[in-house]
C-alpha positions in Angstrom: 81.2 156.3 107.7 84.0 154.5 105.5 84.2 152.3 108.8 80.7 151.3 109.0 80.6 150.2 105.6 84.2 148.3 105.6 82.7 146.6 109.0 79.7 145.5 107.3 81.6 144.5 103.8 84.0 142.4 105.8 80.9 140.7 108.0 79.5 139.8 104.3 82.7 138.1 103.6 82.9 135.9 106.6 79.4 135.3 105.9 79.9 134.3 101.9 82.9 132.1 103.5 81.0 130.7 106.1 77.7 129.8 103.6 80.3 128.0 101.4 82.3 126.0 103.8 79.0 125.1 105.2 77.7 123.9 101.7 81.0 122.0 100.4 81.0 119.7 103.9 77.3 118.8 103.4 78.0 118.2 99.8 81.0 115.5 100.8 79.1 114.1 103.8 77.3 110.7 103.5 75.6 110.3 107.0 73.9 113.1 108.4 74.1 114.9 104.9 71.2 117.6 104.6 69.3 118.0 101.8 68.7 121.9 101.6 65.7 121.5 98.9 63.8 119.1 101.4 61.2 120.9 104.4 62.4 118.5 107.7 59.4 120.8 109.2 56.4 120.2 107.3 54.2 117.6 108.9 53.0 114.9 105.9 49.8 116.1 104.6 47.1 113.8 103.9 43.9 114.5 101.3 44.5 118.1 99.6 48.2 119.4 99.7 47.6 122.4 101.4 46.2 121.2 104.4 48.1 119.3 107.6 46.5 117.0 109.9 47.2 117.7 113.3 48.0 114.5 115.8 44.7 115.2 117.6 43.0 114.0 114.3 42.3 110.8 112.8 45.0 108.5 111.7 44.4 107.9 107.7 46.0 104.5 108.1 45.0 101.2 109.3 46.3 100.9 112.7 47.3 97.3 113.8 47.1 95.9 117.1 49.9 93.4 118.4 47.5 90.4 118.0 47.0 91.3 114.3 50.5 92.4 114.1 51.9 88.7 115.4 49.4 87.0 112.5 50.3 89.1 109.8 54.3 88.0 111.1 53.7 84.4 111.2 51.8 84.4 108.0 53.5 82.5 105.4 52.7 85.8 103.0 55.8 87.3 104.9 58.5 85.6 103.9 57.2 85.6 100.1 57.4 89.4 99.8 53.7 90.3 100.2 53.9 91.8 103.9 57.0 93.8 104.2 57.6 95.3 107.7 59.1 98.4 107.6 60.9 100.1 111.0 60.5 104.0 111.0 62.8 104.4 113.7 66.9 106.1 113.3 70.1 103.9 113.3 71.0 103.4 116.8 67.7 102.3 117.8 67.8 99.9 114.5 70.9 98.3 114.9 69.7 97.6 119.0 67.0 95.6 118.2 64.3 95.5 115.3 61.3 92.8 114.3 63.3 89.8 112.6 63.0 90.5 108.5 62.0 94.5 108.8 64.0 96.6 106.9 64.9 100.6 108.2 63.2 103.6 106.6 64.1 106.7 108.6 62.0 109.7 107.3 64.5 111.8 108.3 67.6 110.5 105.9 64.7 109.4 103.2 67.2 109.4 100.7 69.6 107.1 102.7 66.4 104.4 102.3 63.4 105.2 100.4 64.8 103.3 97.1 65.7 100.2 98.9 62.2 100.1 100.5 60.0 101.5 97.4 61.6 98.2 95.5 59.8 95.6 98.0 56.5 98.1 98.6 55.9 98.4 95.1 55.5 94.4 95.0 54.4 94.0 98.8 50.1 93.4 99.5 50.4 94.9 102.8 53.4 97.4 104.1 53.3 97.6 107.8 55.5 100.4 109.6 56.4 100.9 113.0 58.6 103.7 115.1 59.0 103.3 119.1 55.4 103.2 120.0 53.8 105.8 122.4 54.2 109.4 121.0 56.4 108.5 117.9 55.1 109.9 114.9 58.3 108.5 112.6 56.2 105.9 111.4 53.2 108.0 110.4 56.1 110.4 108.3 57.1 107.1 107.0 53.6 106.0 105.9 52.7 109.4 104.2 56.4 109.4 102.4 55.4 106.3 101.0 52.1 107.4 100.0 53.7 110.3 98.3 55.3 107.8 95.6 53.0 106.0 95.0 52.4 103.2 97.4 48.5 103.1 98.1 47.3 103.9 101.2 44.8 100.8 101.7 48.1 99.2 101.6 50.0 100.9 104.2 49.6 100.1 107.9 50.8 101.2 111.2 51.6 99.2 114.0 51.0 102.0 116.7 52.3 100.0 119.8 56.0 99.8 117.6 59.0 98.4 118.9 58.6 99.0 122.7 55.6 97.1 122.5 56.5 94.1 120.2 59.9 93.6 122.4 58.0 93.7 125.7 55.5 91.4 124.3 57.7 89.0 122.6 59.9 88.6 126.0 57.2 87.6 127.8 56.3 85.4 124.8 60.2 83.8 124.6 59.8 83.7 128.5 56.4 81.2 128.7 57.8 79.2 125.9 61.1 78.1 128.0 58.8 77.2 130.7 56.6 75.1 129.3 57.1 71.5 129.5 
């Protein structure tokens, strides 16, 4: 018996040990750092807080085709301040390639971003967000963390193509410009 519960006090131990190394390298990391009191899990709720919106329902924000997308981008609005762009999507893909003038927001390292952006949504008439396209739901996470401070949602739009299909479009765009005369 004295064997059993040494075992199970020494497994307790390693544990405690474990928990606290754990802890004290997430509390000296910068990327990738965790916050423990955030849910990573919860998909953003819309309406009444204790109710989720599956993907199979209703987007609550204005979704944006690419025409309406390229006239809110060429508006002069843009470079005032009044229609930020906001990419939804992680480093990497950020870094690769993103719509000229949109700043990053990656829902999952919020706290990495969400000042910088609140500072130009707060002032912006129209914040348009975009992830990947297709299946991405970043951008959706994005529009509902902003809503969640106080951005307004008849403010916040989606631009459901995203990135895959402003670069294909914009190639093809660059491409007939060269050959025109």
């Amino acid at each position: 018996m004295r064997t059993v519960v040494l075992t199970i006090a020494q497994a307790l131990v390693f544990l405690l040990l474990g928990i606290a190394l754990g802890c004290g390298v997430n509390a000296v990391r910068t990327k990738g750092h965790i916050d423990i009191g955030r849910d990573y899990f919860t998909p953003p709720t819309h309406g009444d807080p204790g109710t989720t919106k599956p993907t199979s329902q209703p987007i609550p924000y204005a979704v944006l085709t690419f025409e309406q997308l390229v006239q809110l981008y060429d508006d002069p609005k843009r470079q005032t301040g009044e229609y930020l762009f906001v990419d939804a999507r992680e480093d990497e893909d950020y870094n690769a390639g993103h719509i000229p003038g949109a700043i990053q927001c990656d829902h999952y390292q919020l706290d990495r971003f969400i000042d910088n952006v609140l500072q130009f949504a707060a002032v912006a008439e129209k914040v348009v967000v975009y992830c990947k396209g297709g299946d991405c739901e970043d951008s959706l996470m994005v529009c509902a963390d902003l809503e969640a401070r106080d951005i307004l949602r008849e403010r916040l739009f989606l631009f459901a193509g995203g990135w895959d299909e402003w670069s294909a479009k914009q190639m093809r765009s660059e491409t007939r410009e060269e050959r025109a005369p």
